[in-house]
C-alpha positions as CSV (number, residue, x, y, z in Angstrom):
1,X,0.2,66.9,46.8
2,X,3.6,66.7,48.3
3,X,3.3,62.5,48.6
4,X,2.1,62.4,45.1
5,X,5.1,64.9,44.2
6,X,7.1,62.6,45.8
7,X,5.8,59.0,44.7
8,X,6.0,60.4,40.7
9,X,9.6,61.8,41.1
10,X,10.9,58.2,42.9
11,X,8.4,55.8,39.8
12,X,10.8,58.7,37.3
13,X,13.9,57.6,38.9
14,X,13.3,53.8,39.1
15,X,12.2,54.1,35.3
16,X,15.4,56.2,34.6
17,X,17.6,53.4,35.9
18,X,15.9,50.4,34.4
19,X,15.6,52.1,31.1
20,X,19.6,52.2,31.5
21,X,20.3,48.9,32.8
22,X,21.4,50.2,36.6
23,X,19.2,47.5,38.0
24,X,20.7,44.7,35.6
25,X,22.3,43.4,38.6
26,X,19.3,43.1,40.7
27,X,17.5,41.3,37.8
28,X,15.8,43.9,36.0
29,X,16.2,45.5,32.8
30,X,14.5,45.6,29.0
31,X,15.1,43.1,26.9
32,X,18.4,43.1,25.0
33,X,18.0,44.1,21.6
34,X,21.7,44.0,19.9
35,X,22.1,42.5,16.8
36,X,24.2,39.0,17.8
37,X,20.7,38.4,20.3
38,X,18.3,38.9,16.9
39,X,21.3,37.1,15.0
40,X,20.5,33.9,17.8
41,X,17.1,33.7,17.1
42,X,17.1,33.4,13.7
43,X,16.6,29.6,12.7
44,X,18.5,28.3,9.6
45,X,18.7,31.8,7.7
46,X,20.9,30.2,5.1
47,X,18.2,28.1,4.4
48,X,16.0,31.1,3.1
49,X,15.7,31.6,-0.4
50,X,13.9,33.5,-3.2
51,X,11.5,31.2,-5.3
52,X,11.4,31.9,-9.1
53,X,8.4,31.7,-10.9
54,X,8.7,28.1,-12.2
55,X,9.7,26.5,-8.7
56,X,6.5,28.1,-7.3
57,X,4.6,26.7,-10.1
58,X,6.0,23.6,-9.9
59,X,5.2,23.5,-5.8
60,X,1.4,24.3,-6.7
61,X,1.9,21.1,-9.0
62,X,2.7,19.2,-6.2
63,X,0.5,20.4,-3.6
64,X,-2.5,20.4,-6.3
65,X,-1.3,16.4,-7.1
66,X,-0.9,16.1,-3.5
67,X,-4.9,17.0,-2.1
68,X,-6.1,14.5,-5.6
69,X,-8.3,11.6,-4.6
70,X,-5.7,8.5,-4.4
71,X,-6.5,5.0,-4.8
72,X,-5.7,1.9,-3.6
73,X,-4.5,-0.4,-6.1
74,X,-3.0,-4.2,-5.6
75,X,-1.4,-7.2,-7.1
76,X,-0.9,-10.6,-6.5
77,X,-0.2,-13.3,-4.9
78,X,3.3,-14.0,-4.9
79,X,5.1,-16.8,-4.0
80,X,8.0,-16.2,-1.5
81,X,10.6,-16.3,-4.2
82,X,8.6,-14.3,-6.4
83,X,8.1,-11.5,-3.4
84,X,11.5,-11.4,-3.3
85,X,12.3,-10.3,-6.0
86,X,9.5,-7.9,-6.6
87,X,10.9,-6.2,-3.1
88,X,13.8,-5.5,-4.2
89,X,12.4,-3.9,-7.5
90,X,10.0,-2.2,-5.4
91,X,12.9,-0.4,-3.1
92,X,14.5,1.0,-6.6
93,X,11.4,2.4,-7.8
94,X,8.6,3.4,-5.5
95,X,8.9,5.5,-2.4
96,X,9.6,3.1,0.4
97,X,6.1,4.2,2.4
98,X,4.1,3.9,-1.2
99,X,4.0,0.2,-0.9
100,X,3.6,-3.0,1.4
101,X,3.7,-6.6,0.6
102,X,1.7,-8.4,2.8
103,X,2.0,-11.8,4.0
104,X,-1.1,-14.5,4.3
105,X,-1.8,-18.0,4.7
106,X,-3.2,-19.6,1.5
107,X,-5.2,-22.3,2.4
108,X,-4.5,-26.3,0.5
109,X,-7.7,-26.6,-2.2
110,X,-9.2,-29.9,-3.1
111,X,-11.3,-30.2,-6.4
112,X,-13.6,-32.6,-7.9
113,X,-11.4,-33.3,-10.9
114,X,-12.3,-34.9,-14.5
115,X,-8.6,-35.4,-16.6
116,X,-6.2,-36.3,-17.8
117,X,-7.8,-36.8,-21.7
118,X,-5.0,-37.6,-24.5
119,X,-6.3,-35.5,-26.7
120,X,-7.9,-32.2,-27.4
121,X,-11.3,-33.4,-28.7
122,X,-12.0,-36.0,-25.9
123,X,-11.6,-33.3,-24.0
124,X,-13.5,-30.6,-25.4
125,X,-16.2,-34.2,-25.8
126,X,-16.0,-34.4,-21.8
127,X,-17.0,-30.8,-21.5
128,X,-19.8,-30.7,-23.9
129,X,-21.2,-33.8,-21.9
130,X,-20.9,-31.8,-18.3
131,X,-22.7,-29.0,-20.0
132,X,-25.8,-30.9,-20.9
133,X,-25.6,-31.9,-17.0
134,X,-26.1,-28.0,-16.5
135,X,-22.7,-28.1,-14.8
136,X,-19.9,-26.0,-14.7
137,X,-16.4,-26.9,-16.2
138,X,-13.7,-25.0,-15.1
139,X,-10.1,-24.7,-15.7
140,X,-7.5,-26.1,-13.3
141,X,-5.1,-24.0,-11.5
142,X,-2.1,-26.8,-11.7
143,X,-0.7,-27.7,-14.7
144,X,0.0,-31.0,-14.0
145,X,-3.5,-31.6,-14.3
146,X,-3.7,-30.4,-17.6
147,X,-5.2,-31.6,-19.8
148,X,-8.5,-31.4,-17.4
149,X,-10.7,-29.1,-15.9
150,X,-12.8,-28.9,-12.2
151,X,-16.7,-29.3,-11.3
152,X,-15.5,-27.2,-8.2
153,X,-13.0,-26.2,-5.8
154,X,-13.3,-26.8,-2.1
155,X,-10.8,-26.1,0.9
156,X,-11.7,-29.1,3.0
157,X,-11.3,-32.4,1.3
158,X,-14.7,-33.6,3.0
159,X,-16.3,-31.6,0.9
160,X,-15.2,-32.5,-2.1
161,X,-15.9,-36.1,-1.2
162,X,-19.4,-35.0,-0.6
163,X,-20.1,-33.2,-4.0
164,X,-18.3,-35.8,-5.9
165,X,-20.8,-38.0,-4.2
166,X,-23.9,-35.8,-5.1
167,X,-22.3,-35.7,-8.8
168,X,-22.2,-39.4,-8.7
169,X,-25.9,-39.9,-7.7
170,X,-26.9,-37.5,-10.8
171,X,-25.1,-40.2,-13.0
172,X,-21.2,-38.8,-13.1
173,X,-18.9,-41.7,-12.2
174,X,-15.5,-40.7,-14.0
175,X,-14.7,-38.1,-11.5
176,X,-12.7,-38.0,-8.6
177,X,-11.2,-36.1,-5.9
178,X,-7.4,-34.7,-6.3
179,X,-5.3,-31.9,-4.7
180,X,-4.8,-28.9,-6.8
181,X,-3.4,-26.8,-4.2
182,X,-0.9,-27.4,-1.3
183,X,-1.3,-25.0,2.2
184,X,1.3,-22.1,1.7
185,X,2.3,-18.8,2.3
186,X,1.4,-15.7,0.0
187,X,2.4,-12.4,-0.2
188,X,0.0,-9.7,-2.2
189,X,1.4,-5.8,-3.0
190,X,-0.8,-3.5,-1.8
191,X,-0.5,0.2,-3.0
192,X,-2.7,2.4,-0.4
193,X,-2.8,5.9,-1.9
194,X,-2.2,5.7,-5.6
195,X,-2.3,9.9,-7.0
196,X,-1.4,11.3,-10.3
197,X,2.5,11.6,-9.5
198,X,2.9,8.0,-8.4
199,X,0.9,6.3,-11.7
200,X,3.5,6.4,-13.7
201,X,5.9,4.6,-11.2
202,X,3.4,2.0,-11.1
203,X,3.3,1.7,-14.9
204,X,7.0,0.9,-14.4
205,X,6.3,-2.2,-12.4
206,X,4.5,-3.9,-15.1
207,X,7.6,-6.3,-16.3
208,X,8.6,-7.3,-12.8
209,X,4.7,-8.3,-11.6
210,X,4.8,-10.7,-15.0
211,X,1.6,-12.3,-15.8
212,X,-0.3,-10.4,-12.8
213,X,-2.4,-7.5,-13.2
214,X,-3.1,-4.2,-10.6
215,X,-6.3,-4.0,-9.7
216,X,-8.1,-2.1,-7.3
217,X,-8.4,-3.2,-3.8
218,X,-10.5,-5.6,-2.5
């Protein structure tokens, strides 16, 4: 009884002087709990603030908009001048990690070619004739060539050569093989995740995409 006497009367005394900081110099102690310690581990308090009604409504907006199925929507190509200046109307509008305009080889097309008519009804003759052939006219993609249209587009000139020559053995001899298309370097926008809160940014970009339409990805 005595040693238990004695153990609980020395644990008392050793609690005694941690509770009031005589061991602080030996390493031991409770945690400090004065107010410049609480007022150190507060992060940013000035940045705290009361929401009204209408900013937390207007959050759930944007969190609501945010979890919406997106889509991805695109546009082009571009030529390198064009991209150009479509960048730099892109920076002023959309949020810079909204958009990318991605470059791509565009390879030269060959097609077997029927032009250039003088006038409108020789032309619109021409086609009438291909059709009863059970071919397929189709418009050119270089205005130069206009007034004309293509029996098909190819990217290697050998094989143009060879359906010009299957054309010729089905009785088409005013035919022949031309460029439309020189090798080059395209650029096409691609808009990954398209929501309710960026739509109307994209309507914006209708003047500065011209003649070309957004579509949906490919």
């Amino acid at each position: 009884m005595r040693l238990l006497a004695l153990i609980l009367l020395l644990a008392n005394g050793l609690y005694y002087a941690w509770g009031h900081e005589l061991l602080r110099g030996y390493g031991f102690g409770p945690t400090q709990q004065s107010e410049p310690r609480r007022l150190a581990q507060q992060i940013a308090p000035e940045a705290v603030r009361l929401l009204s009604a209408a900013d937390f409504k207007r959050i759930e907006e944007e969190v609501k908009q945010d979890q919406a199925p997106k889509e991805c929507l695109q546009a082009g190509p571009f030529d390198a001048a064009q991209a150009t200046a479509l960048r730099q109307t892109l920076g002023q509008i959309l949020p810079v990690d909204s958009w990318v305009l991605e470059e791509s080889a565009l390879a030269a097309r060959w097609i077997v070619y029927m032009g250039k008519y003088a006038t409108p009804d020789l032309l619109a003759k021409k086609r009438t004739e291909v059709l009863a052939m059970n071919l397929k006219p189709e418009s050119v993609g270089n205005a130069t060539l206009e007034p004309g249209f293509s029996l098909g587009g190819f990217e290697d000139k050998a094989d143009a050569d060879a359906e010009l020559a299957r054309l010729a053995a089905r009785g088409l001899h005013t035919a022949r093989v031309v460029q439309e298309r020189l090798p080059s370097v395209v650029y096409v926008l691609r808009l990954p995740a398209v929501g309710a809160s960026l739509k109307p940014k994209v309507a914006e970009l209708r003047s500065a995409l011209g003649s070309t339409s957004v579509h949906s990805c490919n």
